[in-house]
C-alpha positions as CSV (number, residue, x, y, z in Angstrom):
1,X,-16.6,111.3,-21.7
2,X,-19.3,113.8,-21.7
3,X,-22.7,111.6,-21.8
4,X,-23.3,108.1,-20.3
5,X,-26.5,106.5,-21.1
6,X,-27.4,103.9,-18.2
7,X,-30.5,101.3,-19.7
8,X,-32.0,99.7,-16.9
9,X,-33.9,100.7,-13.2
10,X,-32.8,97.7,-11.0
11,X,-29.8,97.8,-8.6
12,X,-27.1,97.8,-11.3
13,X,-28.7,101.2,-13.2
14,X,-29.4,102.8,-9.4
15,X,-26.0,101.9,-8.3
16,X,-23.6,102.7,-11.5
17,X,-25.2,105.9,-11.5
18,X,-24.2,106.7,-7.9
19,X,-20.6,105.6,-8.5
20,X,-20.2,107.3,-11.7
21,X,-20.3,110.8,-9.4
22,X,-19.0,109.3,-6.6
23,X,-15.7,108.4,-9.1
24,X,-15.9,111.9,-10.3
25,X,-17.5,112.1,-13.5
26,X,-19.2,114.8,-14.5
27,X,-21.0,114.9,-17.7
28,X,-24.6,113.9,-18.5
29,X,-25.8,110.4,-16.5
30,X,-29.3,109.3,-18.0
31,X,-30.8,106.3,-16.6
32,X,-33.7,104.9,-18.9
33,X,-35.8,102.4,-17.6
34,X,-39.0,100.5,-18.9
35,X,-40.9,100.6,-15.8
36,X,-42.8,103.7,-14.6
37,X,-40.2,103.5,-11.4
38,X,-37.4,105.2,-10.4
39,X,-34.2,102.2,-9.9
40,X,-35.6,100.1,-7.1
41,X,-34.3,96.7,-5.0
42,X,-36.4,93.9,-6.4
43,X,-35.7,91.1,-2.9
44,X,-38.2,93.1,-1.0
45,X,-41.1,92.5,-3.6
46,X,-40.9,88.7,-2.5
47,X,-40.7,89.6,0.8
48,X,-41.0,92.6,3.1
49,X,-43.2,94.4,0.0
50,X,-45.5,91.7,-0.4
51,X,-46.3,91.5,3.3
52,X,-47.2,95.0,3.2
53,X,-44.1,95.5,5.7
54,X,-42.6,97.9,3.6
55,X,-43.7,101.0,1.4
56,X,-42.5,102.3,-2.0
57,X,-40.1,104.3,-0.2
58,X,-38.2,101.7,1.3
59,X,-38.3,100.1,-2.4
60,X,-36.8,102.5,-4.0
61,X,-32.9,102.2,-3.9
62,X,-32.9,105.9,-3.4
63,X,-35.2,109.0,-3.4
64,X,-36.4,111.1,-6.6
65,X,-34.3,114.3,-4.8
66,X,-31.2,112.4,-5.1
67,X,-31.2,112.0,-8.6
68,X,-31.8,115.7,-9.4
69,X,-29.3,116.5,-6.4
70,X,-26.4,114.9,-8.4
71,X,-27.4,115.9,-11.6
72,X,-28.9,112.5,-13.3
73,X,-31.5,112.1,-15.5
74,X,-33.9,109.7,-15.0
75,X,-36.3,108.3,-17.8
76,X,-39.2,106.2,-16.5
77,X,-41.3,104.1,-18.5
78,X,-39.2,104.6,-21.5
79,X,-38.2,101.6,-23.2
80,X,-34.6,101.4,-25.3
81,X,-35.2,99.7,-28.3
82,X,-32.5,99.6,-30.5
83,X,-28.3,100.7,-30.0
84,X,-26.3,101.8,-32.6
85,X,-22.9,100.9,-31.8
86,X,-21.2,102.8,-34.9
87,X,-23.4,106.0,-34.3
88,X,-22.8,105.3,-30.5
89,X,-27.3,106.2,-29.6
90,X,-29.5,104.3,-28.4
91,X,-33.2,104.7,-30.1
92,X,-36.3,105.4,-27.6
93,X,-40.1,103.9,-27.7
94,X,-40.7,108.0,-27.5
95,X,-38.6,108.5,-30.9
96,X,-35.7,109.7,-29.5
97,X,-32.1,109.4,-30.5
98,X,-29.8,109.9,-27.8
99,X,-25.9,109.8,-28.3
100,X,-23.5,108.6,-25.9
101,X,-19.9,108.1,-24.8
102,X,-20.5,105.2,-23.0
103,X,-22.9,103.1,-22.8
104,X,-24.0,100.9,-19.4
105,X,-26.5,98.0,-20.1
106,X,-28.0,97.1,-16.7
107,X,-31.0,95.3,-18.2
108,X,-31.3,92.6,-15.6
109,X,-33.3,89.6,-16.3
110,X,-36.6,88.1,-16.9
111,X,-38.8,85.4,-15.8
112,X,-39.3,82.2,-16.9
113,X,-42.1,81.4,-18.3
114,X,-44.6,78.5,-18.4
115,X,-46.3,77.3,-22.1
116,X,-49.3,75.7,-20.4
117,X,-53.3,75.2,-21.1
118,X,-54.9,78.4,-19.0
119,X,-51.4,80.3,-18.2
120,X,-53.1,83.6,-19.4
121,X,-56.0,83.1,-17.1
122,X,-56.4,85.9,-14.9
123,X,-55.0,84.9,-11.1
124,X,-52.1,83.7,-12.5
125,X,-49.1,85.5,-11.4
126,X,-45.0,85.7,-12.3
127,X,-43.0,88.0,-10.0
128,X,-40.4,90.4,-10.8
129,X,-41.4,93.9,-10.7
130,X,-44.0,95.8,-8.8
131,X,-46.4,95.8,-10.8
132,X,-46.7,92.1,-10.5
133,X,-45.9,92.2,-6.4
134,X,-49.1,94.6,-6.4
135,X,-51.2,92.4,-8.4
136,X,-50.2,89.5,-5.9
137,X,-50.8,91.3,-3.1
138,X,-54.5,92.1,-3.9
139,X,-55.4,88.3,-4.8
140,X,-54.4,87.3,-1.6
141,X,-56.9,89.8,-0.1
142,X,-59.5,88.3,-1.4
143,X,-58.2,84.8,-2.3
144,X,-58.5,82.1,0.5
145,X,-56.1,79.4,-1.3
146,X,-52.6,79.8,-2.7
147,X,-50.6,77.5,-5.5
148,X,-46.9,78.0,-5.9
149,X,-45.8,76.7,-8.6
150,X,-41.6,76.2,-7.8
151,X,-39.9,75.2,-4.7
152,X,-37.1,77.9,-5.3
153,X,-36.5,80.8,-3.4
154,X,-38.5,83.2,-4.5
155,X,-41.4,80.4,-5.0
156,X,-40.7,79.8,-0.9
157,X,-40.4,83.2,0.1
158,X,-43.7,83.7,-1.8
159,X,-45.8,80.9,0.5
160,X,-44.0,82.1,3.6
161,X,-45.7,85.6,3.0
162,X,-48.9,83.6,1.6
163,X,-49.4,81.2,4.8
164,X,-48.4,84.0,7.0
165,X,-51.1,86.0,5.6
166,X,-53.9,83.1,6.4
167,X,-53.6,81.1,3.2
168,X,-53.8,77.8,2.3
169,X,-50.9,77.5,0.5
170,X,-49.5,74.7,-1.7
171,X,-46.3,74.7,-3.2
172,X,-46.0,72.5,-6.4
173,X,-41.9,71.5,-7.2
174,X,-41.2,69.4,-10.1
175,X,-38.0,68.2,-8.9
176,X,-37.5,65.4,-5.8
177,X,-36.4,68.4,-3.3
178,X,-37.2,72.0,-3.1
179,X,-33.8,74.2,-3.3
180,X,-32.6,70.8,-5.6
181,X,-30.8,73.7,-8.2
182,X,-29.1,75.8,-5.4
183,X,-28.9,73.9,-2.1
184,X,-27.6,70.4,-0.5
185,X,-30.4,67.9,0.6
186,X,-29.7,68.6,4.4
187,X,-30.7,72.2,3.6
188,X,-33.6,71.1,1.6
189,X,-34.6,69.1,4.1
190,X,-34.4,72.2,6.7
191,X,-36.7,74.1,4.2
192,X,-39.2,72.0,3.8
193,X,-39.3,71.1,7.8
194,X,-39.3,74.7,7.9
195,X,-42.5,75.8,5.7
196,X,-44.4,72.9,6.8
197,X,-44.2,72.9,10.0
198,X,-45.8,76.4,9.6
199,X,-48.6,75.0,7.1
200,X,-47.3,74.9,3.9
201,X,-48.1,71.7,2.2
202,X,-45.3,70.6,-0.6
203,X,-45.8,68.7,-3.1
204,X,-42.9,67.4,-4.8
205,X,-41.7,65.0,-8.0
206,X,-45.0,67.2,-9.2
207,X,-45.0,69.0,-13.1
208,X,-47.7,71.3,-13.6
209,X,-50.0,70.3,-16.8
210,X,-52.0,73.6,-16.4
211,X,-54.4,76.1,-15.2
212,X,-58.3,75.4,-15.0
213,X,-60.6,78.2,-15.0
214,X,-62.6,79.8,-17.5
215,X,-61.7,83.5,-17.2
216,X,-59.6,83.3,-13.7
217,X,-57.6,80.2,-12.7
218,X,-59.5,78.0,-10.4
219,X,-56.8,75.0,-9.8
220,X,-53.6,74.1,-11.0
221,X,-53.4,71.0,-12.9
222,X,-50.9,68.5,-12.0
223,X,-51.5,65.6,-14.0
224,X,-54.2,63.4,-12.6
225,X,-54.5,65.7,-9.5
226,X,-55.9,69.2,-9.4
227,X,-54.8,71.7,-6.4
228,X,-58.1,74.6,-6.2
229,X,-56.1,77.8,-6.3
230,X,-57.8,81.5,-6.0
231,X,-53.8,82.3,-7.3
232,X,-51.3,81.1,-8.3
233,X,-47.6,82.3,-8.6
234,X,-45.1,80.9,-10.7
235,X,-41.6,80.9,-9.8
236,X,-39.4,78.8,-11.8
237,X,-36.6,81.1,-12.7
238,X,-35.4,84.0,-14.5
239,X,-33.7,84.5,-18.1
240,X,-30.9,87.1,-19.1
241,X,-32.8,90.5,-20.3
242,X,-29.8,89.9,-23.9
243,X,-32.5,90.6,-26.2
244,X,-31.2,94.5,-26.9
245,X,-27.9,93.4,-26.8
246,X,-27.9,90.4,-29.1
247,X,-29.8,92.8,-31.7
248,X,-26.7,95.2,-31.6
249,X,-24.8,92.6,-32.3
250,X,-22.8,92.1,-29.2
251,X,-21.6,88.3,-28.0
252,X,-23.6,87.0,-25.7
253,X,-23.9,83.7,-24.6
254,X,-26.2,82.8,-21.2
255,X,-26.2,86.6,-20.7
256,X,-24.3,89.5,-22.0
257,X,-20.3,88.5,-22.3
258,X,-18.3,90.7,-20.1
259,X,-14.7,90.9,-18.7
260,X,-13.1,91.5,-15.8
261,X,-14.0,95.3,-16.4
262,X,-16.9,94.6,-17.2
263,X,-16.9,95.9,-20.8
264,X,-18.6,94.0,-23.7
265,X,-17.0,93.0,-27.0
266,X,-17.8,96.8,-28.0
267,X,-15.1,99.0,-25.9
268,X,-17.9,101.8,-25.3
269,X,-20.7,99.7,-23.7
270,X,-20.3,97.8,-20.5
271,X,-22.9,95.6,-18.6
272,X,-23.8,94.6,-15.0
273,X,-25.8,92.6,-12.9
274,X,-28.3,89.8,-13.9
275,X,-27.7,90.2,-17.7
276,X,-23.9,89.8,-17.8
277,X,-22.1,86.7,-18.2
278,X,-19.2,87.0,-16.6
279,X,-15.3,85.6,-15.2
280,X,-14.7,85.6,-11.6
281,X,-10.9,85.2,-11.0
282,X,-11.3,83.8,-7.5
283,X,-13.4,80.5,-8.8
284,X,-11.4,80.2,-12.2
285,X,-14.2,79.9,-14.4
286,X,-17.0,82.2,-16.4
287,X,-21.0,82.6,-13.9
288,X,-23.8,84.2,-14.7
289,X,-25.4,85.4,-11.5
290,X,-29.0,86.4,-9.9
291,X,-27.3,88.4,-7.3
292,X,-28.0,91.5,-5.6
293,X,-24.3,91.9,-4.2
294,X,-23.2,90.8,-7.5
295,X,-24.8,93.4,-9.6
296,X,-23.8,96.2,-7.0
297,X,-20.5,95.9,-7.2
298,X,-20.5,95.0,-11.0
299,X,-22.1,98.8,-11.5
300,X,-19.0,99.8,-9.3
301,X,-16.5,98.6,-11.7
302,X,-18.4,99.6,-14.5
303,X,-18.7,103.1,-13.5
304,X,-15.0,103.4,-12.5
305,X,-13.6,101.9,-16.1
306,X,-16.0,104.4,-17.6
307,X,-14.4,107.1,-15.6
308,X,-11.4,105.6,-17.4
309,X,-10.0,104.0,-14.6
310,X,-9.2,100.3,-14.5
311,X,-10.7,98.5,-11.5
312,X,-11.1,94.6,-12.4
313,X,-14.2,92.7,-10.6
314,X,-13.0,90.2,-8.0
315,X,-15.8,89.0,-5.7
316,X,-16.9,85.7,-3.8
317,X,-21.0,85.6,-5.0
318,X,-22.8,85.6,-2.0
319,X,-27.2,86.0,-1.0
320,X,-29.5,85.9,0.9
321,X,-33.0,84.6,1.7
322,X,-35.6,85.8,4.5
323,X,-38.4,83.0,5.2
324,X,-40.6,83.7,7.9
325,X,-38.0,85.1,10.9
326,X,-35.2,83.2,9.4
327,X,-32.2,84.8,7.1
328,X,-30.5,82.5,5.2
329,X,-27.3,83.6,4.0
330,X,-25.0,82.1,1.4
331,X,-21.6,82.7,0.1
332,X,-19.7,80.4,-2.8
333,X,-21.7,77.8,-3.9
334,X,-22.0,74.8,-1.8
335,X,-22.1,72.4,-5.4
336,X,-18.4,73.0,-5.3
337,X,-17.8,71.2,-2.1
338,X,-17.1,67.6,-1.1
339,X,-17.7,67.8,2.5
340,X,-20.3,69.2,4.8
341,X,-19.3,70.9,8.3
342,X,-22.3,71.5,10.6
343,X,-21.7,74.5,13.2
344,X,-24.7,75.2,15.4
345,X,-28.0,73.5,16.0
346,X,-30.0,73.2,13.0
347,X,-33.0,72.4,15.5
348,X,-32.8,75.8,16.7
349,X,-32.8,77.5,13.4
350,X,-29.6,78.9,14.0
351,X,-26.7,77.5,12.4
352,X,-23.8,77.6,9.5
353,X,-22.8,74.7,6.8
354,X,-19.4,74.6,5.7
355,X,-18.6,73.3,2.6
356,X,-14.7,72.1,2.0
357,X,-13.2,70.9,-1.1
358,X,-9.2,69.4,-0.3
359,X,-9.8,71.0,3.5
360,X,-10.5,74.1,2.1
361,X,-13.8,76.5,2.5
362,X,-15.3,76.6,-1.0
363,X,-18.8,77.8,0.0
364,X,-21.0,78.3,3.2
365,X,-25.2,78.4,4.0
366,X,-25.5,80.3,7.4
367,X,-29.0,80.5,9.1
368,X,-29.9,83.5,11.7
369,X,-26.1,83.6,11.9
370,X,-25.0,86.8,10.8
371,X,-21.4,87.1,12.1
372,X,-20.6,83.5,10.9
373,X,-21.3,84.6,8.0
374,X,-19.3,87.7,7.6
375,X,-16.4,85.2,8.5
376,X,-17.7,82.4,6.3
377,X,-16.9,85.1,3.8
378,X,-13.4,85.6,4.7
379,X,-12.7,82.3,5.1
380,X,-13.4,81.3,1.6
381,X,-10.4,79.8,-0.4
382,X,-8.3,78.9,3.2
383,X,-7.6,75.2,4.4
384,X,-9.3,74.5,7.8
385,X,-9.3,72.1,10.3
386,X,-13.0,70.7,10.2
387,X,-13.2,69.7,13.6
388,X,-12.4,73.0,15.0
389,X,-14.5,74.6,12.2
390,X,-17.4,72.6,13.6
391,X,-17.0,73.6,17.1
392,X,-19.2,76.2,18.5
393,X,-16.4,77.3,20.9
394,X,-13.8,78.0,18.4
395,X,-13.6,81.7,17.3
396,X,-13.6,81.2,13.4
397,X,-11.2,84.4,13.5
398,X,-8.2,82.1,15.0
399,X,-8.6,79.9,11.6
400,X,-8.0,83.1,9.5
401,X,-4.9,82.7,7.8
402,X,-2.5,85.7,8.7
């Protein structure tokens, strides 16, 4: 191959075009993405970011001098808007037509959005790029009350920045729990212990009927209640960026259809990260993941089939969350289990779960428990003895098989 074309500026696009010179390739690497940014990490916007903790340097997966060191081209604020698989280029919102050998669609994802009375008001906010985290961050320096619509993660780590920052915060979930989708009830339970014992007042069982204001939101309507709100941030999940793909007529279904290389049903385009729909050998069945890890070591295999050599994606998903001091870590998904193991003192805010399935570890939640986890990890797939599992005293390395 002489020319890889790279479509995205997330994690995936940063990433693949680091491995693609790392595995030795060198032709032309161009990375086009939409947003007037150079590839950035997007958990800080959420987070550190949004506290004003961290600069754009610190945002940026790496600096503008690395891309010219090794060569790649990078297109900001450039928009692909159309692939032509038999011509193998990809058409440009500045007119361009720009061939390729192979193609890397790294297009991420995109939020979900609410069809409500008043959602265009101004002072409502989604989160998912800068531009937005910016945005946020100066209607909290002016705004004195804060409604968060979803009890996610990213709608959680949004209030703990919020009520950190002096804000009355109110955090709107329609489901009975917060973390319902992703966690157990003891660690929803945790959660919401956790953000209101700092003053964050949830609300749950609660579905948002709109936004009142006349040119900026005022309150958030939740059916006969209405919750005052100088912002309000909506964070109710994210969709599969497919749209490009499905118009070049590649399968997709939930996401861009990959395999274990990471190739789509055309041999000269691959895909990684939040857009790709993919199967994960380990847990025997297809996922389509919102994953950091996931979408860095997707661009790894990616970029090493490109390279033409064949490297299959094997991986146990695994995140993370920081609320407040606390890093929640998680590895498998703890859905998938049918028994809890408690290590640690939830009390103290530092602990792991363990969740078996037939006495094996299928998935694990560790809080402020960082070399748990890194075991947790390894432990994945092995039969364990739960009592000794749940003892602090036992070194989780003597329950390693082998």
């Amino acid at each position: 191959m002489s020319a890889i074309i790279i479509v995205g500026g997330g994690h995936a696009a940063g990433q693949a075009a680091a491995s693609l010179r790392q595995e030795g390739f060198e032709g032309q690497i161009t990375v086009i993405g939409d947003e007037p940014h150079i590839p950035y990490q997007r958990p800080p916007l959420s987070k550190q970011y949004l506290a004003g903790e961290q600069g754009l340097d610190r945002v940026y997966l790496r600096p503008d001098k690395f891309y010219a060191d090794k060569g790649v081209a990078v297109q900001s604020g450039v928009r692909v808007e159309a692939i032509d698989c038999a011509a193998r280029t990809v058409t440009t919102s500045e007119g361009q037509a720009l061939a390729y050998d192979g193609l890397l669609l790294a297009t991420g994802s995109l939020v979900r959005r609410l069809n409500l009375p008043g959602g265009e008001l101004d002072g409502v906010h989604y989160l998912r790029t800068i531009a937005d985290a910016d945005a946020i961050q100066a209607d909290m320096a002016s705004g004195k009350t804060a409604v968060v619509v979803g009890g996610g993660y990213i709608g959680l780590e949004v209030a703990a920045v919020c009520v950190a920052a002096g804000l009355e915060v109110h955090v709107l979930e329609m489901e009975q729990r917060v973390l319902q989708r992703v966690t157990t009830p003891a660690m929803s339970a945790f959660y919401r212990g956790l953000h209101e014992g700092r003053g964050v007042q949830i609300h749950t069982s609660a579905q948002v009927t709109g936004f009142l204001g006349d040119s900026r939101v005022t309150a958030v309507q939740c059916g006969e209640r209405s919750f005052p709100a100088d912002l309000a941030v909506v964070g109710i999940g994210i969709l599969p960026n497919a749209a490009l793909a499905e118009a070049a007529g590649l399968d997709c279904d939930d996401g861009i259809l990959v395999d274990e290389r990471c190739r789509t049903s055309d041999p000269n385009i691959y895909a990684a990260g939040d857009c790709t729909n993919h199967p994960n050998p380990l847990l025997g069945r297809r996922l389509r993941l919102e994953s950091v890890p996931n979408a860095m070591e997707q661009a790894r295999v990616a970029a090493a089939n490109l390279c033409g050599k064949k490297r299959d994606y094997a991986a146990v998903p695994w995140f993370w969350s920081d609320q407040y001091e606390l890093k929640l870590q998680m590895a498998g998904f703890s859905a998938d289990g049918e028994e809890e193991v408690l290590r640690g003192d939830m009390a103290a805010n530092r602990f792991a779960v363990f969740y078996l399935k037939d006495g094996a570890v299928v998935a694990a939640d560790a809080v402020n428990s960082p070399k748990e986890f890194m075991l947790c990890r390894r432990l994945i797939g092995q039969k364990v003895d739960a009592t000794a599992l749940a003892n602090p005293e036992t070194d989780l390395k003597s329950l390693l098989a082998g």
